[in-house]
C-alpha positions as CSV (number, residue, x, y, z in Angstrom):
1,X,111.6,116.5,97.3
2,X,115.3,115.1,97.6
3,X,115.5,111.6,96.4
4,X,116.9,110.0,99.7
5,X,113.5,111.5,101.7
6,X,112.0,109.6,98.4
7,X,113.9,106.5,99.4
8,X,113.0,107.1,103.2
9,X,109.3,106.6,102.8
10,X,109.7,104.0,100.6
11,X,111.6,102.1,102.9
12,X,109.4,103.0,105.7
13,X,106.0,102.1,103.9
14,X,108.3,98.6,103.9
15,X,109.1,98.5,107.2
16,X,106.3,99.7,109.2
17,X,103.9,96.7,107.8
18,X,106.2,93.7,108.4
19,X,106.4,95.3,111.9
20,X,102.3,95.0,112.5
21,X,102.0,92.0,111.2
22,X,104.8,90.6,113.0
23,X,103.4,92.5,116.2
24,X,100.1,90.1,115.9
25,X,101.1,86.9,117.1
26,X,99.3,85.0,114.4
27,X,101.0,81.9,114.0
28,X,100.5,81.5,118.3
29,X,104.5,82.1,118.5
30,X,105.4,83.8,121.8
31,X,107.6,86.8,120.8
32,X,111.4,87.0,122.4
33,X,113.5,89.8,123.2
34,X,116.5,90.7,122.8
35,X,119.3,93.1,123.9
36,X,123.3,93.1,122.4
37,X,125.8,95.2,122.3
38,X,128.3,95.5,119.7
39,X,131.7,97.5,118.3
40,X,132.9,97.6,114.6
41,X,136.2,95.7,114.4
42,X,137.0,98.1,111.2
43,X,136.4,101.1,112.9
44,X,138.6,100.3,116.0
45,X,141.7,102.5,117.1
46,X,142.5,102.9,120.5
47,X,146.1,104.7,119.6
48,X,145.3,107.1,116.9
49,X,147.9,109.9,115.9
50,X,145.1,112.7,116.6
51,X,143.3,113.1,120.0
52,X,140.5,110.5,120.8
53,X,140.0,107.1,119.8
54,X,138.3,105.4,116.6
55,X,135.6,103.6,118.0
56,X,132.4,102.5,116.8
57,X,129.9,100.9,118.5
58,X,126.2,100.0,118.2
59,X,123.2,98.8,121.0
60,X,119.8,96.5,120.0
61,X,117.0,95.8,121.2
62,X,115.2,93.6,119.4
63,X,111.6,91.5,119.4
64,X,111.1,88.5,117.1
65,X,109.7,85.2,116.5
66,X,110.2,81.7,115.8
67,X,108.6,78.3,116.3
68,X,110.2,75.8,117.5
69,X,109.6,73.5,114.3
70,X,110.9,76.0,111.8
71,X,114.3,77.0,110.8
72,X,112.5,80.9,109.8
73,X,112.4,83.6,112.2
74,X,111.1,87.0,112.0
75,X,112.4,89.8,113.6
76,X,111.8,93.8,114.0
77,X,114.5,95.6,115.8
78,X,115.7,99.5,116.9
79,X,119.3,100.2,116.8
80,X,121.2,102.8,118.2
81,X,125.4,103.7,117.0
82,X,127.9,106.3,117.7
83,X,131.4,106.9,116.7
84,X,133.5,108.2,120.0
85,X,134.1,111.6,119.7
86,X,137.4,112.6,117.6
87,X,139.5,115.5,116.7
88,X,141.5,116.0,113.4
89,X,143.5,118.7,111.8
90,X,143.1,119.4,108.1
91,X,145.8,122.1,108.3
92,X,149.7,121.9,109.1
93,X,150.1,124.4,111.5
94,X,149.3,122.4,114.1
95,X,148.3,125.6,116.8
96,X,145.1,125.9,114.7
97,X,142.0,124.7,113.0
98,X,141.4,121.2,115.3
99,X,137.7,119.9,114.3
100,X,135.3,118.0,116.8
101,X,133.8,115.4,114.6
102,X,130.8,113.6,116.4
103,X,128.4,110.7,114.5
104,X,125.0,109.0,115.8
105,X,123.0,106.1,114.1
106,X,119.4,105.0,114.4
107,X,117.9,102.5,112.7
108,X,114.1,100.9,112.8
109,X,114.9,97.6,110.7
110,X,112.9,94.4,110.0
111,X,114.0,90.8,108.9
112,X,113.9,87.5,108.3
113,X,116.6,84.9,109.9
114,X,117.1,81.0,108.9
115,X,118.6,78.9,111.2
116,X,121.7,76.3,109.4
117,X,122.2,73.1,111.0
118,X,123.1,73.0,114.6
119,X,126.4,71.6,115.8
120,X,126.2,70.1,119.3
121,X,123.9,73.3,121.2
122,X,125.5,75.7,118.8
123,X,123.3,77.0,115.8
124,X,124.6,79.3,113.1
125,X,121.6,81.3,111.4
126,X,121.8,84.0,108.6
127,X,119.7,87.4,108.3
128,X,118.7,89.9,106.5
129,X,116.2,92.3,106.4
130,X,115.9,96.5,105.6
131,X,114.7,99.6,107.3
132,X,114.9,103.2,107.8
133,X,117.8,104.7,109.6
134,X,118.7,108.7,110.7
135,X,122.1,109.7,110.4
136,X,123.6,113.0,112.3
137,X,126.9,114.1,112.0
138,X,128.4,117.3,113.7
139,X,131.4,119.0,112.9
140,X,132.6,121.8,115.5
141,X,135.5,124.0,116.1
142,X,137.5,121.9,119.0
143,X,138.3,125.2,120.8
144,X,134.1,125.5,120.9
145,X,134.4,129.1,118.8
146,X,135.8,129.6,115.0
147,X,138.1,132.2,114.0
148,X,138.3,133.6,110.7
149,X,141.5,131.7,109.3
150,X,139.8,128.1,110.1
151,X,136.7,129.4,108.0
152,X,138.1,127.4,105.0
153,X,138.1,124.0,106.9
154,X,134.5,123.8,107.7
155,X,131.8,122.6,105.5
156,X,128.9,124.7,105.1
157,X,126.2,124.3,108.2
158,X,129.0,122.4,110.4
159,X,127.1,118.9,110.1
160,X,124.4,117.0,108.2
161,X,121.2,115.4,109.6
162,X,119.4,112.6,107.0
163,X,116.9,109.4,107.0
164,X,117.5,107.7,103.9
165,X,116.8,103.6,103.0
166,X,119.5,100.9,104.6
167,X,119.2,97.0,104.3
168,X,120.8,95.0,106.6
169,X,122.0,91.4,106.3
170,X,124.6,88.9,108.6
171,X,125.6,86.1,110.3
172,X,125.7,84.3,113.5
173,X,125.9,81.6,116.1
174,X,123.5,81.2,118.9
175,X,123.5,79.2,122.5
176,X,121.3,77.9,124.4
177,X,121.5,77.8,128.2
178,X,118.6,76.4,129.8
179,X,115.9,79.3,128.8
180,X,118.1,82.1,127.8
181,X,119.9,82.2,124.3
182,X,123.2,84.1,124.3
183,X,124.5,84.9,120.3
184,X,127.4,86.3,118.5
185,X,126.8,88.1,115.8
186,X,128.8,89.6,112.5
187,X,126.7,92.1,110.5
188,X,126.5,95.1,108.0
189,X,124.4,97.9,107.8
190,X,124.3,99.7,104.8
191,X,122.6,103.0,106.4
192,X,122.2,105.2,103.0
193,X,122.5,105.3,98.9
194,X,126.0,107.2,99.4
195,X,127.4,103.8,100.8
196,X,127.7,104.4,105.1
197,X,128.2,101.4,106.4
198,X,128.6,100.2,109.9
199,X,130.1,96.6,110.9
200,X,129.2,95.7,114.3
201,X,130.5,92.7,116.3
202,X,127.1,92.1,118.6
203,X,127.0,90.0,121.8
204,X,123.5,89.5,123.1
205,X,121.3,88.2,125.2
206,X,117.6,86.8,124.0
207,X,115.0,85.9,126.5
């Protein structure tokens, strides 16, 4: 068995438990949701040299909970990311060999947050947590058919589909406007042992 499938189950025999508990409201916490939307400022090109754009951007949706007497918060969340589609050219003649190059993310992550002293109705908070995430990337001939002089600028099986182990950890500022919470968010995924990592910029919404 390849070691990140190792490192898959691992991570999901980790996740998959602090999910269930978290799913029984023990502690008599009602359970919020949440939805944001975010883009990685480091991945974020809107006039690159090559057609497309570099643009990476990730959605959440994510359940936790929190008393209102404790700084703690738990959290379980299922996060989707895809880089917009680009082309390149790994040759110089610049008539042939134009690649396709298309990336998803998905992640199943739970956490712990703390929240820091609040300022006024502003309340930055740290998190953290780990997870399981699935990786596919695509690589196809931008003309949709291959010829046999761009054979040499295609990796073998034209794209790569993985789970492997991530963590997960950032930080943020939340506000609260009568009984909904908007929050800004700054955080990194680490999706595999290779060193992927994704930076979103999230804006959401808990209710």
């Amino acid at each position: 068995m390849q070691f990140r499938y190792v490192l898959a189950a691992a991570c999901m025999g980790f996740a998959v438990p602090i999910a269930t508990l978290s799913a029984q409201d023990t502690l008599g916490v009602a359970p919020k949701w949440s939805i944001s939307l975010g883009v990685d400022p480091t991945h974020l090109d809107l006039s690159t040299r090559d057609p497309g754009v570099d643009a990476r951007m990730v959605a959440n949706l994510t359940r936790s909970w929190q008393s209102a007497n404790s700084r703690f918060g738990r959290n379980i969340s299922l996060m989707f990311g895809m880089d917009a589609p680009r082309q390149f050219n790994p040759g110089s003649d610049p008539e042939c060999c134009w690649i396709d190059v298309k990336r998803r993310y998905t992640g199943l992550t739970a956490g712990l947050s703390y929240d820091l002293p609040s300022i006024s109705r502003f309340t930055p908070y740290l998190k953290g947590g780990a997870g399981v995430y699935y990786i596919q990337s695509r690589t196809e001939p931008a003309a949709g058919f291959l010829t046999t002089a761009e054979l040499g600028y295609y990796p073998p099986g034209f794209g790569r589909n993985s789970f492997s182990l991530g963590a997960n950890g950032g930080l943020g500022v939340k506000m609260k406007f009568g009984s909904r919470e908007f929050f800004i968010e700054q955080m990194l995924h680490m999706l595999d042992v290779w060193g992927t990592g994704i930076y979103p910029l999230n804006f959401g919404l808990r209710f």
